[in-house]
Legacy VTK file of the C-alpha trace (Angstrom):
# vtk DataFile Version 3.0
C-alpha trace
ASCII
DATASET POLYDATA
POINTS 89 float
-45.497 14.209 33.232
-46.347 14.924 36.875
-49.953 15.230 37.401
-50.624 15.484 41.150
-49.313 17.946 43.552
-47.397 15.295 45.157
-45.820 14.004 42.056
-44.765 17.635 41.407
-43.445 17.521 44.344
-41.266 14.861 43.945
-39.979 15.581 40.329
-39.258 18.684 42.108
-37.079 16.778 45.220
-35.407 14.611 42.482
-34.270 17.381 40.338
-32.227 18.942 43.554
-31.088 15.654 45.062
-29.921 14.746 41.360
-27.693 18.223 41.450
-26.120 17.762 44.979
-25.666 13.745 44.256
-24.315 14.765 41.401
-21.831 17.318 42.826
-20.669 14.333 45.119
-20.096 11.924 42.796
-17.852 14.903 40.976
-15.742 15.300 44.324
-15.167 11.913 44.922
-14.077 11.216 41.317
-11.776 14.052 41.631
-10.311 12.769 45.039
-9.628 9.483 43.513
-8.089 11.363 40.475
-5.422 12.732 42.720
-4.886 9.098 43.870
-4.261 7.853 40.741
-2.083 10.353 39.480
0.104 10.214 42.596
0.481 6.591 42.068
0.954 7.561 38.036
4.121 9.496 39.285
5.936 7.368 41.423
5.555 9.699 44.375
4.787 7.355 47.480
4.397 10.144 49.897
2.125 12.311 47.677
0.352 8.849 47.018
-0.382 8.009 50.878
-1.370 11.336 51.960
-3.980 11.626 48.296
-5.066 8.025 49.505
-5.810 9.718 52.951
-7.938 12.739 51.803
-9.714 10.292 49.475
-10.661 7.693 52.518
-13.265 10.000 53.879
-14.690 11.507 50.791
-15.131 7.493 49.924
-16.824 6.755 53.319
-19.167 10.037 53.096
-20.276 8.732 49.612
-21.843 5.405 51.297
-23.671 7.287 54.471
-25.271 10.165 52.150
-26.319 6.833 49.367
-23.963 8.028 46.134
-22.172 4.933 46.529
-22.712 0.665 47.202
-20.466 0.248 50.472
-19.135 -3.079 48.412
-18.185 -0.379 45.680
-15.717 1.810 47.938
-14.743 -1.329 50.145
-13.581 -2.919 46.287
-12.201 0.862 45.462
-10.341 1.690 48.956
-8.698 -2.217 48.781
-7.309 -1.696 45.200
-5.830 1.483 45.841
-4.069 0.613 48.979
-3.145 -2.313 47.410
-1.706 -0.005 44.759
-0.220 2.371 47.357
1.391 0.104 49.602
3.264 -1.792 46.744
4.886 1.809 45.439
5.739 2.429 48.968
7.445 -0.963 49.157
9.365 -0.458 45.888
LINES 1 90
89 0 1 2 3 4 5 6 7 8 9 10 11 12 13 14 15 16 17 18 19 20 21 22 23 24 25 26 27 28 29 30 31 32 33 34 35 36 37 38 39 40 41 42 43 44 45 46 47 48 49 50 51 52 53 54 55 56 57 58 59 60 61 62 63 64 65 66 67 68 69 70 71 72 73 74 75 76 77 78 79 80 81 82 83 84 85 86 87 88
């Protein structure tokens, strides 16, 4: 258990960065939901414009530290990989 004032502190810190990581994670997850299920249904134009919103979200995940950049360079390459072969179909 946190002893010191500064260890409080921190536990403290942690406890709020843990909700608002959290919360990002949740949005990005849901972003990439959409993706998926637009790809699920065959729709290539509801596909491309979900794989659109989702860039961003993806991108703000690496500068705020939710997510590895290797992680959403691996993520954003499968899915347009994904997208641009319904599109082609």
């Amino acid at each position: 258990m946190a002893n010191t004032a500064q260890s409080k502190k921190r536990a403290r810190q942690n406890e709020r960065r843990y909700d608002v990581n959290k919360a990002r994670r949740s949005r990005i997850r849901t972003f990439l939901r959409k993706v998926e299920e637009a790809i699920a249904s065959g729709n290539a134009e509801d596909a491309v414009a979900a794989l659109r919103a989702a860039q961003p979200e993806l991108a703000r995940g690496i500068t705020k530290g939710v997510l590895h950049k290797n992680t959403v360079a691996r993520k954003m390459s499968r899915l347009s990989a994904r997208v641009k072969a319904l599109s082609a179909a």
